[in-house]
ROVOLUM-512326 format. One record per residue (C-alpha): z, x negated, y negated. Coordinates in steps of 0.1 Angstrom, whole numbers, plus 5000, padded with zeros to 4 digits. Layout:
! ROVOLUM-512326
     Z     X     Y
     Z     X     Y
...
//
This chain:
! ROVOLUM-512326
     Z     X     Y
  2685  3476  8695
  2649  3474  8714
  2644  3444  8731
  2628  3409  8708
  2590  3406  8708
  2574  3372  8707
  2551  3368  8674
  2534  3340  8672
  2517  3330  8637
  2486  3303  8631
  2482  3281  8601
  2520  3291  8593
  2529  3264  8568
  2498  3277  8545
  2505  3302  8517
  2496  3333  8541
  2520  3320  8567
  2546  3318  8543
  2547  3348  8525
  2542  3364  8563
  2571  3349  8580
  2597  3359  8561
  2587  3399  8558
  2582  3395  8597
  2617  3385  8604
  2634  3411  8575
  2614  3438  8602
  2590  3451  8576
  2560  3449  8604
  2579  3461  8634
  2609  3484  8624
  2646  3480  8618
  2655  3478  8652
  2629  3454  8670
  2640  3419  8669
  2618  3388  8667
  2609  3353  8681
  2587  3337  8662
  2564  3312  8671
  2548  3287  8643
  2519  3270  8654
  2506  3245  8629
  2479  3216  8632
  2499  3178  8635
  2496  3175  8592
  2509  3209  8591
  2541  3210  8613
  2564  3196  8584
  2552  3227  8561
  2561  3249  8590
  2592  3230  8597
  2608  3237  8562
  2596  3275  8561
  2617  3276  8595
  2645  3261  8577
  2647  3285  8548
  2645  3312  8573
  2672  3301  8597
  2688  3301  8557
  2683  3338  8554
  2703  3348  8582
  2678  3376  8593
  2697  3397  8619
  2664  3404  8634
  2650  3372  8637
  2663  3356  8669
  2641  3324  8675
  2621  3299  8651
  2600  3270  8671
  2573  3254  8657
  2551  3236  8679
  2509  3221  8675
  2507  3228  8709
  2486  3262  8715
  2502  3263  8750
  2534  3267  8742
  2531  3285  8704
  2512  3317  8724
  2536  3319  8756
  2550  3352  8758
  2536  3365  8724
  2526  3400  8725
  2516  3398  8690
  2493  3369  8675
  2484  3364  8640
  2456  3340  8635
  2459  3329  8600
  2450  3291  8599
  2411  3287  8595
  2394  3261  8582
  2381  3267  8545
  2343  3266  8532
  2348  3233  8513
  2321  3223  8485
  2282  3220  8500
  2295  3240  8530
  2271  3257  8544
  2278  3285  8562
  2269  3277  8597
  2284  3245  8593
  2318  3264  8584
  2312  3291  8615
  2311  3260  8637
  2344  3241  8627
  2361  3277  8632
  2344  3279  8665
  2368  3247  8674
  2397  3268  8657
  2391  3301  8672
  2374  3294  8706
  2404  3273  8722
  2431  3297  8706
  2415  3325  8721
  2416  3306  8757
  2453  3298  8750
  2458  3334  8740
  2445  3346  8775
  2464  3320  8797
  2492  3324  8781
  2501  3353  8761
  2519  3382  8773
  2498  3409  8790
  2502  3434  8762
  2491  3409  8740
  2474  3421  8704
  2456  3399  8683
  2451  3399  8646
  2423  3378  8628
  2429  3366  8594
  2416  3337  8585
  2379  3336  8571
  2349  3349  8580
  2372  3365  8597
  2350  3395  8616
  2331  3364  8636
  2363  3340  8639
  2376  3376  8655
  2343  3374  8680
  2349  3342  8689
  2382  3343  8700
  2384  3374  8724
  2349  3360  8740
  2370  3327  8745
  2399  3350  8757
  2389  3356  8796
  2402  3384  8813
  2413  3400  8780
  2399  3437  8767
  2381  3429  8737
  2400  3462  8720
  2431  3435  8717
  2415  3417  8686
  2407  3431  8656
  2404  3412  8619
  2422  3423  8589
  2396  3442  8563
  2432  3459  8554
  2431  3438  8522
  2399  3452  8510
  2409  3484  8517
  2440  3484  8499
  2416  3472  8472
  2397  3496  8471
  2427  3523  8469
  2442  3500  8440
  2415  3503  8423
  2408  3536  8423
  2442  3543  8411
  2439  3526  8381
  2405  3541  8372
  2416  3577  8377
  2455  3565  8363
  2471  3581  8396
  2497  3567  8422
  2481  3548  8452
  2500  3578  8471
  2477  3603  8461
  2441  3585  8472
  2430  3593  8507
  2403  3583  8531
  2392  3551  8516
  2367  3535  8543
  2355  3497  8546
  2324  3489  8565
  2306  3458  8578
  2320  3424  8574
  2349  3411  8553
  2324  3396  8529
  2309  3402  8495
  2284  3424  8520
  2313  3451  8527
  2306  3485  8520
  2341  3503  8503
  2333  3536  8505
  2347  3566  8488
  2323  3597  8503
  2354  3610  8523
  2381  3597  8501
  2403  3627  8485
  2430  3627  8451
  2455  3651  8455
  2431  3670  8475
  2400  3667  8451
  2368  3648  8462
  2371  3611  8445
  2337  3616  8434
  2345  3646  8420
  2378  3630  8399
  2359  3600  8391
  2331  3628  8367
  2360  3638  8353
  2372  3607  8343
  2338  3591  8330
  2319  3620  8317
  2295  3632  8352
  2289  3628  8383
  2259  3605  8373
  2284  3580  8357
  2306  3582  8379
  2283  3572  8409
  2273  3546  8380
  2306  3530  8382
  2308  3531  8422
  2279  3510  8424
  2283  3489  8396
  2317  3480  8393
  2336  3494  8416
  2320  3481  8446
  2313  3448  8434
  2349  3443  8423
  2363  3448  8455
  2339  3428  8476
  2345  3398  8454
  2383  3406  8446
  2391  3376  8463
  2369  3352  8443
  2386  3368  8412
  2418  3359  8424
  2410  3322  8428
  2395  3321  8393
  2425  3339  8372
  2450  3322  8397
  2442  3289  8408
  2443  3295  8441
  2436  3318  8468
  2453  3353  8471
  2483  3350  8499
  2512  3379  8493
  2485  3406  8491
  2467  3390  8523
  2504  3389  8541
  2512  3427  8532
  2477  3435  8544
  2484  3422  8580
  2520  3433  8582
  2503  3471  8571
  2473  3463  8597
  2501  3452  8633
  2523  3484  8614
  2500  3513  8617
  2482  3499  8646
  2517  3500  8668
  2532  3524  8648
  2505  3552  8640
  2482  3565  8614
  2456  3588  8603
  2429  3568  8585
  2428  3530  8574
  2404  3504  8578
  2399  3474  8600
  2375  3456  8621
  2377  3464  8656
  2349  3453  8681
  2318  3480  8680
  2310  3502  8709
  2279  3512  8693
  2296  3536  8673
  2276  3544  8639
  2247  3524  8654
  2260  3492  8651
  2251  3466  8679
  2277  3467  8705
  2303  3437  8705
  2303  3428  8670
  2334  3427  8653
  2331  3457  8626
  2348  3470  8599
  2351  3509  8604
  2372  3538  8593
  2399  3540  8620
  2428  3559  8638
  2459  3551  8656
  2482  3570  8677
  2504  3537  8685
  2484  3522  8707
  2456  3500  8687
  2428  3509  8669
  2402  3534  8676
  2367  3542  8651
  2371  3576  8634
  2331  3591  8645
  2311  3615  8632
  2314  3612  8597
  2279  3619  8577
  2264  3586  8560
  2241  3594  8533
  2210  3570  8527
  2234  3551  8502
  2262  3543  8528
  2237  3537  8554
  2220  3514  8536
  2252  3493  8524
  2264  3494  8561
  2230  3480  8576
  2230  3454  8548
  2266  3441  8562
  2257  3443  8595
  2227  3426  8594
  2249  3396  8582
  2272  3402  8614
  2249  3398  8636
  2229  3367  8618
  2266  3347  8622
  2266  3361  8658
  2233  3347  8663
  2248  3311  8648
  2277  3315  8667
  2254  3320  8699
  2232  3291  8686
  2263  3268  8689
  2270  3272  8723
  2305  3293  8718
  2296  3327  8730
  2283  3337  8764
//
């Protein structure tokens, strides 16, 4: 049996937290032989919520879980984590504007960050999931002192698994078969799913999709029109047929994101802080095609961008840096 890691989860007696904790502590984010202290850090109305989800899980008998505390004290919820989950954000409430909802996550973000660097183990990795979650993602490793900015990254997971559901269903295959899926740009109705690389059993997806719809005409057609669309506003759909906000698929996403990030793999998606790769402004927190070998994140480079892409990518970034440039305007980034 390895030795426990110390996972600390925000905002964990919402609907994300939740359905997070208790795939956590079965071991379906770190492996059958890695146990886990969890730490549930919850804001003073919260704690109760996070309370009874500790309860049930102290129910389960996990034989990986070694530790539940729940605490509203930053300090103490991110001693020792080497893996943080930030899923408590504050939610764009009616006649929100959107600066107005980048600055009450700037209170969030910026002071978890800080606690994150003072505190946290120095392997620490960080995962940003609550909303807009590319900046909140920015805020909080420029808050985090000392720390690589490489350690964060925000989930765009979800939309990629999205994406790959999606195209499953139009071409009536197993999610198995599609390959290469790509987001770009923010986690927002901007993003950019992009299918130019993506393979079906070893057929362009583009070239699967003609069959399927009658050309390659229509089947670019669709892309644009409904394909991209729906997955950049999946979330909104969600909300409408549901009542509320989507919260398993969100929790798979993340445990699939800290997996594959630790564990290994060959292409996914998430938003990792740009090095200027793809000509995107250095420092902003972008969604790319990326690869892992075990130890975080890296941006797959090189791949061609036709006018299309490029144009969808600039459009997304564009909106990065305007919420940078709020951020900024706020006092919250050096």
């Amino acid at each position: 049996m390895d030795a426990a890691t110390t996972v600390t989860v925000t905002g964990a007696g919402g609907q994300i937290g939740y359905a997070l904790l208790f795939r956590i502590a079965e071991g379906a984010m770190l492996g059958a032989s890695r146990p886990v202290r969890l730490r549930l850090l919850e804001i003073p109305q919260g704690v109760r919520a996070a309370e009874g989800a500790a309860l049930e899980l102290q129910d389960c008998a996990f034989p990986l879980l070694e530790s539940v505390e729940v605490t509203d004290d930053a300090a103490t919820a991110f001693d020792g984590a080497s893996l943080a989950l930030l899923v408590g954000a504050r939610p764009r409430s009616a006649g929100m504007e959107r600066a107005d909802l980048l600055a009450a996550n700037a209170g969030i973000f910026g002071p978890q960050g800080a606690a994150i660097a003072a505190n946290a183990a120095a392997d620490v990795r960080v995962l940003v999931v609550g909303n807009p979650a590319n900046t909140n993602a920015l805020i909080a490793a420029n808050a985090a002192a000392g720390l690589p900015a490489e350690r964060f990254t925000a989930l765009t997971r979800l939309d990629h698994d999205r994406a790959v559901g999606q195209l499953a269903a139009a071409l009536g295959v197993s999610v198995s078969e599609i390959e290469r899926v790509a987001i770009w740009g923010n986690h927002s109705a901007t993003q950019f799913p992009d299918v130019a690389h993506a393979t079906v059993s070893g057929r362009t997806v583009v070239d699967a999709l003609a069959d399927v719809f009658g050309g390659t005409g229509a089947a670019l057609a669709w892309l644009d029109e409904t394909f991209v669309p729906r997955v950049a506003r999946r979330g909104a759909e969600i909300i409408e047929v549901r009542g509320s906000s989507s919260a398993a698929s969100a929790a798979n996403a993340a445990i699939a994101h800290v997996r594959d990030g630790i564990g290994g793999v060959d292409w996914t998606s998430a938003a990792v802080v740009s090095r200027g790769e793809y000509g995107v402004p250095e420092g902003l927190m972008c969604s790319f095609p990326v690869t892992s070998e075990g130890t975080g994140y890296r941006v797959i480079e090189g791949l061609p961008l036709d006018d299309r892409g490029r144009a969808r990518l600039d459009a997304s970034v564009a909106e990065l840096v305007a919420e940078r440039a709020a951020v900024r305007e706020l006092g919250v980034l050096s």
